[in-house]
N, C-alpha and C positions, 0 to 999 in steps of 0.2 A: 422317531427314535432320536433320545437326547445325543450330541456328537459333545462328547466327556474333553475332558481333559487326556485321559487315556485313549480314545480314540485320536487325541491331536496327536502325541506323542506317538503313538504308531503309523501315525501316517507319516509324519514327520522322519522316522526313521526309513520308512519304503521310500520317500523321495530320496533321500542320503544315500542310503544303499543303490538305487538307481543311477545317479550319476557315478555313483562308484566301480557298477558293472560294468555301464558304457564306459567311461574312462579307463578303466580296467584292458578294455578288449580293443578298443582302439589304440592306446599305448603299447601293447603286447603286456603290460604288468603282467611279471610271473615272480616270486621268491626262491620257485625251487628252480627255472630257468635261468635266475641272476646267477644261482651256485654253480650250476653249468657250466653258463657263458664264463665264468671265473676259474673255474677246476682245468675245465675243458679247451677252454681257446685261451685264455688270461684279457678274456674281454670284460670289465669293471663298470661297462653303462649301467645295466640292468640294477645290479648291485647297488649302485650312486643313489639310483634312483628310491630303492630299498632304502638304505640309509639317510637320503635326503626329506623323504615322507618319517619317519622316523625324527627327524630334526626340526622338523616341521609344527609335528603331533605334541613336541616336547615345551618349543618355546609354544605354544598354545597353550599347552595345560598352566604353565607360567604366566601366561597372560592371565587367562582365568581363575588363577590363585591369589596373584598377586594383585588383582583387581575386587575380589572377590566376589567373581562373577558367577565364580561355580565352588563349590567344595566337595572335592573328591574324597579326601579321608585314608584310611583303613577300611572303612566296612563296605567294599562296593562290589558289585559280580563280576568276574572271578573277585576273591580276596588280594588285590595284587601285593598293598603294602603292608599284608596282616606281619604282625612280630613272628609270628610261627614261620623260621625259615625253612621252609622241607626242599634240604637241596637235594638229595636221593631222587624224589620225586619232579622236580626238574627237568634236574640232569636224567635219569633213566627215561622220562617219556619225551621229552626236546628229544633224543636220539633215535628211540622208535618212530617220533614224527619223521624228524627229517629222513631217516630209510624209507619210509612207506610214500613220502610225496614223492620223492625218485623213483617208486615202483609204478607209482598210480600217476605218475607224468603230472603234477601240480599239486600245490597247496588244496586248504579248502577253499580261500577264495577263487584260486585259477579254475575249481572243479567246477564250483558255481556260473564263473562265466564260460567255459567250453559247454556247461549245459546249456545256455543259452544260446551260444553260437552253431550249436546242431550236433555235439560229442556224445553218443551215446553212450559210448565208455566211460564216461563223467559218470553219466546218470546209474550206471552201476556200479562206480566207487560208491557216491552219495548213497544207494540205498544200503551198501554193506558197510560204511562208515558212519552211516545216522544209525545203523541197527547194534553195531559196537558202541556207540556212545552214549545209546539209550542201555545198554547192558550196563554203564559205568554211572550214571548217573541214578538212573532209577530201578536198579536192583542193586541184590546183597553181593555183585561179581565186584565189586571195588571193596567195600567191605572184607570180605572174606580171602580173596586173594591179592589186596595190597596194604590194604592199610594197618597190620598187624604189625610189619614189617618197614613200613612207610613211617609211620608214627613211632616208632623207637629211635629213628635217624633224626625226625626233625625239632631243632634247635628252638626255644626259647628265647627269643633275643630282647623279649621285658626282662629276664634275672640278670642282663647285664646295662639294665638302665636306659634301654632303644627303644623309641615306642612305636616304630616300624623296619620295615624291612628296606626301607627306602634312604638311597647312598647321600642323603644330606645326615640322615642320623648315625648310619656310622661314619663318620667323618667327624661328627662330635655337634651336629647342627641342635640333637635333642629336640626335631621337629617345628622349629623356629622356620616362621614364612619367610624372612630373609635367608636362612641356609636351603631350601628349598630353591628360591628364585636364583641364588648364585650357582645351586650347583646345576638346574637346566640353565643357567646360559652358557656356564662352563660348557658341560657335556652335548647341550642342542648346536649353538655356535661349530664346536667341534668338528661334530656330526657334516654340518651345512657346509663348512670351509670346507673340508675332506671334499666331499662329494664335488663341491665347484671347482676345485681344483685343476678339474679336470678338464683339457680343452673340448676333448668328443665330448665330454657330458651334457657341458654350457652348452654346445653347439646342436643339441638334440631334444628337438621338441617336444616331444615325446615321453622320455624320460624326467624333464623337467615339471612337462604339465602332471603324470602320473605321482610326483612327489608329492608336489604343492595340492592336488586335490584328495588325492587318499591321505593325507598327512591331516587336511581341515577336516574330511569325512568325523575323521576320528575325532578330533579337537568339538566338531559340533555336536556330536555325542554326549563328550564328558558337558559340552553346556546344557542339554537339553536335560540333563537327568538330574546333572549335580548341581542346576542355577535355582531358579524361582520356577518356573514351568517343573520341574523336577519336584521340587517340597511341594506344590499344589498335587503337584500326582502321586504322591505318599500319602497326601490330606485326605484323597478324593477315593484311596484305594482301601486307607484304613477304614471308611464309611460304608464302603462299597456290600454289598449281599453275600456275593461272592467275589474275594479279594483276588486280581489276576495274578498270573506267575510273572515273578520276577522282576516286580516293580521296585528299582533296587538301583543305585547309581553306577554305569556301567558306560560301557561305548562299544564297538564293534569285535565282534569275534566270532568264529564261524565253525567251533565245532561241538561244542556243548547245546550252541541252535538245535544244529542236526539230530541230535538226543532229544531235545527238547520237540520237534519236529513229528519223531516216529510219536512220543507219547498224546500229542497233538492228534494226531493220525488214529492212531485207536481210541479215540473219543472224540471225534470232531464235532458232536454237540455241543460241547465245554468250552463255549470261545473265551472263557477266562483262561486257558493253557496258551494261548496266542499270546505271543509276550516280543519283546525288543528284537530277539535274535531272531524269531520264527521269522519276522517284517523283514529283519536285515540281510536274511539268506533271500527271501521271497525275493526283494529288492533288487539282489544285484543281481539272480540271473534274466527277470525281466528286461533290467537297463541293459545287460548284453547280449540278450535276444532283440532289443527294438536297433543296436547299435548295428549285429551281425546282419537284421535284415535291410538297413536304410544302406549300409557300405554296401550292400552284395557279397558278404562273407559269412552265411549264412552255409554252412555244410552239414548235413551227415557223416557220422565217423562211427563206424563199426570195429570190432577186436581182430587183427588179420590173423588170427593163430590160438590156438589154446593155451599156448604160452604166455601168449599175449595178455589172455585175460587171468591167468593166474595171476602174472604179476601185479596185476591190477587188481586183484581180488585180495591179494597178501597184501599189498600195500593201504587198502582201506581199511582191512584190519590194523595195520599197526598206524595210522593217521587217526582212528576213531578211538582206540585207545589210550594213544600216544598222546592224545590232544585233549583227551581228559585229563590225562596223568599228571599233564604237564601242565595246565589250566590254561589253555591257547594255542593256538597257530601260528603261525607267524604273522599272520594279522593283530588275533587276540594277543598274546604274548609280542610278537614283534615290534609291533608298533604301538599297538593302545596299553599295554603292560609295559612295555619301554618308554613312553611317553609319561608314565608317573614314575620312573628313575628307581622303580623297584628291582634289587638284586637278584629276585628271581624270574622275573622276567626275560633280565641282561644276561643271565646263566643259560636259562632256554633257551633263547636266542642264539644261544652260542653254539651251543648241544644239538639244535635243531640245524645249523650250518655244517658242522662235523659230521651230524648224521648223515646226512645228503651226500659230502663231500664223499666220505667215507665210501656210500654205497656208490658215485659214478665213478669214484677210481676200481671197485672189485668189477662193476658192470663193464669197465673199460678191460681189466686184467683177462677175464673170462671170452670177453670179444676175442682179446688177442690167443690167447690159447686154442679159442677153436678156428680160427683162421689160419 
């Protein structure tokens, strides 16, 4: 069997994704934990760390632009910097995400790595949030019940001379690789000073390794799809019998996978439907199942209550939705959607923090009234 350019490409993605599990679960990386430790105690490591991978991912994509090592564009999976601004859609699923990863105890990457580390509760968020996102992506449930209404709110922003969504062209950049470059160093710098600032931060290994390596995760992403190994895998796929899914210039995100995943699943003859995400989720709960069991933190975790697992059941619902809706997670949209300086990713981001916050302050309100 020939080993493709598409098979490099996805293995290439499963080693990526690999060290990003294990790194993941070794650091404690969590996004919806950062919100926590921030709401909850006004502890800002987790967070740093959040935003320092984020600054990371930003001056990378910079690099790689302004070197032109890769070219990301407008037209990549998800659309990050398409003109068509649907803040509605954003902002409404950023907010059902972040409530639902405070229901379901973690993002989609943190679900991915608790499944590897022995959470069974994980493994049935993932199947009832890969089954919500398979409803969103490949049936008429996004059609019919959003997009009627989604599409009348979102903005145009070619009629006003922008040729993306992305904060160097409104600023007045008009797409120029220099307004680009200035404004990730503006906004990555930023990012990076904030985070260092901090003397716990600086002084925690942990947080800093988890920055710096989910930060390049991502950055080596956008090189592998959007450099030269990337156009040969357009070349090779345009050629191809059967054309695989999603051969498209992209980098890490983890819930549109999961959709992609169940369709995978009911046809697994079809190894054409095995695509970037399906490797990238594969990937990181591998690397933090080889992590959970080489440390010895390797657990079983079962639901202690039927409460328990509702929550976790509503929360997957509105993560697999939400993370449609919204075109990411706080991975996809946090970081690798924030790393191309698209305003709707930076609004997710936002919405998705709010959300979370929102639900561990009513989750704190409710504790106190019944105690």
């Amino acid at each position: 069997m020939e080993f493709t350019i598409h098979n490099q490409i996805l293995l290439a993605v499963f080693v990526l994704a690999l060290i990003l599990g294990a790194v993941a679960n070794k650091t404690n990386f969590c996004t919806m934990g950062s919100v926590s430790d921030w709401v909850n105690m006004g502890d800002t490591g987790r967070l740093r760390a959040w935003l320092f991978a984020i600054a990371v991912a930003i001056l990378g994509v910079a690099a790689l632009e302004g070197t032109g090592a890769a070219t990301i564009g407008n037209t990549t999976f998800p659309p990050y910097r398409t003109p068509n601004f649907a803040w509605l859609r954003y902002l409404l699923g950023g907010l059902m995400f972040g409530v639902g990863m405070t229901l379901a105890s973690g993002c989609g990457n943190k679900t991915l790595v608790r499944i590897g580390a022995g959470n069974l509760k994980s493994l049935v968020v993932l199947a009832i949030a890969a089954a919500c996102a398979y409803l969103m992506l490949w049936t008429d449930f996004y059609g019919t019940v959003f997009h009627p209404w989604i599409a009348a709110t979102t903005v145009d922003l070619g009629k006003a001379g922008m040729q993306s969504q992305a904060l160097s062209d409104l600023f007045g950049g008009s797409g120029s690789t220099a307004a680009k470059l200035g404004t990730a160093l503006v906004v990555g710098l930023a990012l990076a000073g904030f985070a260092l600032a901090s003397a716990e931060f600086r002084g925690s290994f942990d947080n800093i390794l988890a920055g710096i390596v989910i930060g390049l995760v991502v950055v080596a992403g956008w090189y592998i799809t959007g450099g030269s190994m990337g156009s040969a895998w357009k070349e090779w796929a345009e050629m191809a019998d059967t054309v695989p899914s999603r051969v498209e210039v992209q980098s890490f995100t983890f819930i549109s996978p999961m959709g992609d995943s169940v369709r995978y699943l009911l046809e697994p003859a079809n190894l054409a439907n095995i695509n970037f995400g399906i490797m990238a989720l594969t990937g990181v709960i591998v690397g933090s199942f080889l992590y959970a069991v080489l440390s010895g933190g390797f657990r079983i975790e079962w639901f202690v209550s039927g409460g328990d697992f509702l929550n976790h059941a509503i929360g997957a619902v509105l993560m697999g939705i939400g993370g449609v809706l919204s075109m990411g997670c706080t991975i996809g949209q946090g970081i690798t959607g924030f790393s191309t300086l698209a305003m709707g990713s930076i609004l997710t981001f936002i919405a998705i923090v709010a959300g979370a916050a929102a639900a561990m302050k009513y989750q704190y309100w409710r504790m106190m009234q019944e105690a």
